[in-house]
C-alpha positions in Angstrom: 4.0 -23.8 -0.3 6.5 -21.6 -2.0 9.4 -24.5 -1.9 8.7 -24.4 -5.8 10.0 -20.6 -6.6 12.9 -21.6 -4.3 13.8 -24.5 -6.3 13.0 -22.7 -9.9 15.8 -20.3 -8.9 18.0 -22.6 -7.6 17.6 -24.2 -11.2 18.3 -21.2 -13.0 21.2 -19.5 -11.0 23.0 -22.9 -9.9 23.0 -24.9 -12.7 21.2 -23.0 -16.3 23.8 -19.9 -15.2 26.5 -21.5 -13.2 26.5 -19.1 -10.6 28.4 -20.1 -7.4 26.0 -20.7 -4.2 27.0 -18.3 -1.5 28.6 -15.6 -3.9 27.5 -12.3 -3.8 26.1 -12.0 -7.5 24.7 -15.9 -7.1 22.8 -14.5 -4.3 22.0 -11.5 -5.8 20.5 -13.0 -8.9 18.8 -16.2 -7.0 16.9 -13.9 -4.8 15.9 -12.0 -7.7 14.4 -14.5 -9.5 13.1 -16.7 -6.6 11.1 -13.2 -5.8 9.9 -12.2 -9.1 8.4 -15.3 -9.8 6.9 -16.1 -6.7 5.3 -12.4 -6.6 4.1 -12.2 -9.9 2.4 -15.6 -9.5 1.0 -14.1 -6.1 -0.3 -11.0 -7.7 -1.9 -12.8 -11.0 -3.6 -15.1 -8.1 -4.4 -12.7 -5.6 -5.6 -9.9 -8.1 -8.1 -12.3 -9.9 -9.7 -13.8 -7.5 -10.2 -10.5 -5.7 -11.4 -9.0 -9.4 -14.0 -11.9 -9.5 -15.4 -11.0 -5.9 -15.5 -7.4 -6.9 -16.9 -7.1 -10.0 -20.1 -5.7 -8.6 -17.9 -3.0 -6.3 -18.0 0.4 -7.7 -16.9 3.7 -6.8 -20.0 5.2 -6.4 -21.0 1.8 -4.7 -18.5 2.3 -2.3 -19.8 6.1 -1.6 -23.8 4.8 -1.3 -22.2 2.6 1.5 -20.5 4.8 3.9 -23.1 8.3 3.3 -25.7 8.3 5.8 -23.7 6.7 8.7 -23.0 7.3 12.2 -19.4 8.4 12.9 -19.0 4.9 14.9 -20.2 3.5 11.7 -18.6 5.3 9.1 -14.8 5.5 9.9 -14.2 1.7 10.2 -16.0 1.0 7.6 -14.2 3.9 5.3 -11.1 2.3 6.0 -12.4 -1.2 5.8 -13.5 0.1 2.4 -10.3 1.6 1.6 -8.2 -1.8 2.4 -10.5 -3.8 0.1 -11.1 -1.2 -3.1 -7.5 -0.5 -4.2 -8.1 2.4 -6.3 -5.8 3.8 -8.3 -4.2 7.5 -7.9 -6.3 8.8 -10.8 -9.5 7.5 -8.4 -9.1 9.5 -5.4 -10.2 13.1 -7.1 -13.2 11.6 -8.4 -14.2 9.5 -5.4 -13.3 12.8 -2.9 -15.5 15.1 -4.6 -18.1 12.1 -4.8 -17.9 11.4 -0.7 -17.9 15.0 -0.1 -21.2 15.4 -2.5 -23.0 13.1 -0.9 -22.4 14.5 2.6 -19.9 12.3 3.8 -17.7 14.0 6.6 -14.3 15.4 5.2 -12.7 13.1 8.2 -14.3 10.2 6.9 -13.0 10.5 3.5 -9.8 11.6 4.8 -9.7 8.2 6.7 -10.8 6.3 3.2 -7.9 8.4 1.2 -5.5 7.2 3.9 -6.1 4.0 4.1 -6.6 2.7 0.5 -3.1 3.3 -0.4 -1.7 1.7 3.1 -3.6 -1.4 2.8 -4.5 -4.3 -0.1 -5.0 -7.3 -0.3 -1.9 -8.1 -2.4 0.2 -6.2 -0.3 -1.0 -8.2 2.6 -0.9 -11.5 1.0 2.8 -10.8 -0.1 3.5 -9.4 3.3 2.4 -12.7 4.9 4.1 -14.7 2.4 7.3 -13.1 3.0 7.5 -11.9 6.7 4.9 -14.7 8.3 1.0 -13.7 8.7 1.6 -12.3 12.2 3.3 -9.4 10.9 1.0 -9.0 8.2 -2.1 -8.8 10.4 -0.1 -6.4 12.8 0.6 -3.9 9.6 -3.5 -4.2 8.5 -4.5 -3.4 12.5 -1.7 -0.7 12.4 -2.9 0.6 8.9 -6.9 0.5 10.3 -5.8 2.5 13.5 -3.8 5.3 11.5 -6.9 5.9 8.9 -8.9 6.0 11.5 -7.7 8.1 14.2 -5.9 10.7 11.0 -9.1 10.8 9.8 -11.1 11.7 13.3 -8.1 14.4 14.0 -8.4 16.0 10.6 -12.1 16.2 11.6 -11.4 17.5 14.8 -9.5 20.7 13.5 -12.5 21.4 11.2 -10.4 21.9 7.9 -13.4 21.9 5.5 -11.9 25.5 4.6 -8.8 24.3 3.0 -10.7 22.2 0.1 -10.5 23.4 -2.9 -13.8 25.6 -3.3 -15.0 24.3 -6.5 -15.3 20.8 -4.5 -18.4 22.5 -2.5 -20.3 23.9 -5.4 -20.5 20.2 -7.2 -24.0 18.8 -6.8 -24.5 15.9 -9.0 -27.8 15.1 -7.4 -29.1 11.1 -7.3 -27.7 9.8 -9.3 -29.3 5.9 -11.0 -26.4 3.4 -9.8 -26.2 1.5 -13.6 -27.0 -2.1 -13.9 -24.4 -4.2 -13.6 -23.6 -7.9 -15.5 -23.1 -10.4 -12.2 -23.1 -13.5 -14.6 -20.1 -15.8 -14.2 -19.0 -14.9 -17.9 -18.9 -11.0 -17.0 -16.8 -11.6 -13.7 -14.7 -13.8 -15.0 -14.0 -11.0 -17.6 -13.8 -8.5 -15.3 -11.1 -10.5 -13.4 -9.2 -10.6 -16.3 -9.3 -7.2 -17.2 -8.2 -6.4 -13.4 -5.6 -8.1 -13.6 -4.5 -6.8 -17.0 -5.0 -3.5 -16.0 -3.4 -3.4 -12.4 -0.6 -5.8 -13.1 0.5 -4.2 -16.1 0.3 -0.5 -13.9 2.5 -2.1 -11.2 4.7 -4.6 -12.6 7.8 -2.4 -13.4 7.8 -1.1 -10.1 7.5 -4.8 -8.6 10.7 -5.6 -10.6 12.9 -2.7 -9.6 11.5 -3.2 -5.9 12.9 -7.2 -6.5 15.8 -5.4 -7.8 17.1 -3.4 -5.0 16.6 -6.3 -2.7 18.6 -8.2 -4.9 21.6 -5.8 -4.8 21.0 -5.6 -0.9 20.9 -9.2 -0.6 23.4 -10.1 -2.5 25.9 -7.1 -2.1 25.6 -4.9 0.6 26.6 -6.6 3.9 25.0 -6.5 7.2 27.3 -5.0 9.0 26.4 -2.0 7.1 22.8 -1.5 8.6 23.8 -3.1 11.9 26.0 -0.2 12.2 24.4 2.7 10.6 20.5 1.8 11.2 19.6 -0.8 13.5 20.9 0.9 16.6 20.1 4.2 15.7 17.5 5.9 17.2 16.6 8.3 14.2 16.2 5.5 11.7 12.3 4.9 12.3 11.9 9.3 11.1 14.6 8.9 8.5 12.9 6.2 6.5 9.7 8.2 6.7 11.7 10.8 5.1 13.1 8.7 2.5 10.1 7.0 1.8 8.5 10.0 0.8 10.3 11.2 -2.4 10.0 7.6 -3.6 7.2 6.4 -6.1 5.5 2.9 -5.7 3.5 0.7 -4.0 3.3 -1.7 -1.6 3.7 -4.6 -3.5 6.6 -3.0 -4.9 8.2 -1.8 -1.7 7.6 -5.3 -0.1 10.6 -6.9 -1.8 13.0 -4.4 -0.8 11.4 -4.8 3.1 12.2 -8.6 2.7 15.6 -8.1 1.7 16.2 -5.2 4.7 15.2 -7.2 7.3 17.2 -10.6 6.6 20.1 -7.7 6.8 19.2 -7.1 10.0 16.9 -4.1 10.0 14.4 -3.5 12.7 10.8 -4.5 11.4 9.2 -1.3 12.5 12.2 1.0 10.8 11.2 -1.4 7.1 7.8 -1.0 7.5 7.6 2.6 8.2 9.4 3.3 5.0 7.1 0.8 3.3 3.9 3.2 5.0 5.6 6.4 3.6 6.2 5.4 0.1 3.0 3.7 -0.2 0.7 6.3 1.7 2.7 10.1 1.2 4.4 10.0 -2.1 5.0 13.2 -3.9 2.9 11.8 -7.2 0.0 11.3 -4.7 0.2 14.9 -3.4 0.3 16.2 -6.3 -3.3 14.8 -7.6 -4.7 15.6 -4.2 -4.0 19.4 -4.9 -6.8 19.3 -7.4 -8.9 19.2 -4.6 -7.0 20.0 -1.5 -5.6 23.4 -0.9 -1.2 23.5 0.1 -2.5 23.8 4.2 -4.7 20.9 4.3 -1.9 18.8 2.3 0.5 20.0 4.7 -1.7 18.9 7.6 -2.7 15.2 6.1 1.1 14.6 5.2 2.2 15.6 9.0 -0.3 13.5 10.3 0.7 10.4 8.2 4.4 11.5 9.0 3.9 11.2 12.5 1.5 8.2 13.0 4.4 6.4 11.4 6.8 6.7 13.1 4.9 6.1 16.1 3.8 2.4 14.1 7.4 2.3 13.3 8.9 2.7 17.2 5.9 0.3 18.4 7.0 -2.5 16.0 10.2 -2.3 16.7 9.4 -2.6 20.5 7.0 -5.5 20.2 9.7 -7.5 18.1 12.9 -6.6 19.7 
């Protein structure tokens, strides 16, 4: 299916540029452009399609959904929600206070903030298209399984004192849900906007994420992570720490995965550096503050810290 990126770049770096096959800036540059076009194809796809389906998918459609349900109710579909409503950053103060207005349980939403950033459907689909669909499916389970049990601790050490208190004395009331336009004219415009608006958010990070892969693929050499990472038994909490400082998303992070694992990389090690830049990055933390107080930031990052690197050691054991 992809055959066609492969043999675009071979066109460009092997015969428009004259690169040598095998050398390390022919590699370099080939993966690079074999990547960038296959992903931004992906993404244009993916994002439409997915804008089409939810055109009619609101925030405050997503809140009427989960308030008023049973815990065994409410947590998977939080994080089912989360997977499927990519929100952006600036999203997740508005949609917080609005789950916490309507009397949704701060573990609940916890479990929604957790997993919206973990899991999308681009990142999935590029996951699969790079690293086979068994993987993919084994990150979206993983992903599931951290909102929800971070979610149900968070609950369980009844933190409701370290939100902001501004966030308690908010009541909006009912609010009308406005109509919305379903026709085929407005969804198709809606589609388009989405993907306007979310590949023109993303799209420098998905080229410096192709980038480093392409100077890992085509320059550094395996020996180096066989070495320094593979066998070592602190990798898994080291690229949680790395991961953290760094700001993107997955689709972004997904090239640079690619390229560490054809180096040799444990899976588990890739992805849990892929979980912390994607799930715990610093720009996230700070918009949370405007809600969250320093201890219940603390406590939601430590809980994310820790649930993967347990992911990260499990994968690794399951595809050693």
């Amino acid at each position: 299916m992809f055959a066609v990126f492969t043999r675009l770049a071979d066109l460009i770096a092997w015969n428009l540029l004259g690169l040598t096959p095998g050398s390390r800036l022919g590699e370099a540059v080939h993966f690079f452009i074999e990547d960038v076009t296959k992903i931004f194809f992906l993404l244009t796809v993916i994002v439409f399609l997915m804008g089409f389906l939810r055109a009619m998918i609101a925030p405050e459609k997503v809140r009427e959904l989960v308030a008023g349900r049973s815990r065994f109710v409410s947590y998977p579909l939080a994080v089912m929600l989360g997977a499927v409503t990519p929100f952006c950053s600036c999203s997740s103060v508005p949609l917080f206070i609005g789950f916490l207005e309507a009397g949704i349980p701060l573990g609940v939403t916890m479990a929604f903030l957790i997993a919206s950033p973990m899991i999308n459907e681009v990142a999935v689909v590029l996951l699969g298209a790079i690293m086979g669909w068994k993987v993919a499916a084994l990150y979206v389970i993983a992903g599931l399984t951290v909102g929800i049990l971070g979610g149900l601790l968070i609950e369980a050490l009844k933190l409701e004192k370290w939100v902001e208190d501004y966030v308690w004395q908010i009541r909006m009331g009912k609010v009308a849900a406005p109509k919305v336009d379903t026709s085929l004219t407005a969804r198709l415009a809606f589609a388009r906007a989405e993907v306007k608006e979310i590949v023109g958010r993303i799209w420098t990070f998905v080229l410096l994420g192709v980038a480093v892969g392409a100077l890992l693929h085509g320059f550094v050499p395996a020996s180096f992570f066989a070495q320094y990472a593979a066998g070592n038994p602190f990798a898994v909490p080291l690229a949680a720490v790395i991961g953290i400082p760094l700001y993107s998303n997955a689709s972004g992070v997904i090239p640079i995965v690619e390229s560490l694992i054809g180096k040799g990389l444990p899976i588990g090690t890739v992805l849990t550096l892929m979980m912390s830049v994607a799930a715990i990055s610093l720009p996230e933390m700070i918009i949370l503050r405007k809600v969250l107080k320093p201890q219940l930031i603390a406590t939601f990052t430590a809980v994310l810290f820790v649930s993967f690197i347990i992911v990260g050691y499990l994968f690794n054991g399951l595809f050693t």
